[in-house]
N, C-alpha and C positions, 0 to 999 in steps of 0.2 A: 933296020939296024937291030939286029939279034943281040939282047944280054944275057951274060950267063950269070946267075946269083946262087950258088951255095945248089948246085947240082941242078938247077931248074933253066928253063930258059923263056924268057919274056920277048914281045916284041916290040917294048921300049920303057920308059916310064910311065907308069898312070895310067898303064892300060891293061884294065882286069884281064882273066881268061879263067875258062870251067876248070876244075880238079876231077871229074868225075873219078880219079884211081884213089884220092884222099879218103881215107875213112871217117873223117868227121867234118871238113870244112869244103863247099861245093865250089870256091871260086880264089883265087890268089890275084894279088896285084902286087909288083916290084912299087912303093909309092915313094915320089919325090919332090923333098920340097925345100927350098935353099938349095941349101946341100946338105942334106940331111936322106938317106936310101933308106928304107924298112920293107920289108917282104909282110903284108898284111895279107893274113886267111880270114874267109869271113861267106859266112852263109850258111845254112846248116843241108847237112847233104841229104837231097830226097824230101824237103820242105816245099809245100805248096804253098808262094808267094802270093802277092795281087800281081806283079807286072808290071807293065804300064795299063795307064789309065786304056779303058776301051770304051768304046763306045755301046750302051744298052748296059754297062758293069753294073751286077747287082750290087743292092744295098749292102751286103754283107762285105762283099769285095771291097767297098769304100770306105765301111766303117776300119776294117781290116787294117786297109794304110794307113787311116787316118791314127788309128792308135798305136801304130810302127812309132808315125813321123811324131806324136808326141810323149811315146814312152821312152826315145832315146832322141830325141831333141839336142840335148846338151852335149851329147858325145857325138850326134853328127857336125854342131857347130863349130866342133873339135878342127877339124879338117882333113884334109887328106891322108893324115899320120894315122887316122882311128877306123878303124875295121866298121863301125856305124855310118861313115860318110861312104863306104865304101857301100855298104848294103843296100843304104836309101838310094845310092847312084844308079845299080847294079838288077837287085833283085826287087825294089817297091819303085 
């Protein structure tokens, strides 16, 4: 189920995808909640993330998320509406 939102196209709610043609933000999500629709950007394009956890992930790497997850804490608690809940899902 294809959506179209304001010239872009999704392939449904709440489900990220890359921007790689965006000049500033590396990933879009159509996000929904109620009923409530918002097009969130969020990730910064050409950013070297941690990922997901790996296995042998250097120290750095864990410090790395670990101060993601508590420098924007309060705005991922936010929920699905905040470009933060989107990040920490996405790219940490």
């Amino acid at each position: 189920m294809a959506i179209d939102y304001r010239g872009e196209t999704f392939a449904g709610y709440n489900k990220p995808k890359r921007t790689p043609k965006h000049p500033k933000k590396s990933h879009a999500v159509l996000a929904k909640e109620g009923t409530t629709i918002k097009l969130i950007r969020f990730g910064e394009q050409g950013a070297s993330t941690a990922g997901k956890p790996k296995s042998g992930e250097s120290d750095k790497m864990k410090k790395k998320r670990a101060s993601f997850k508590a420098r924007h804490g309060k705005n991922i608690a936010r929920g699905k509406l905040s470009a933060a809940y989107w990040a920490d899902k996405v790219k940490w």
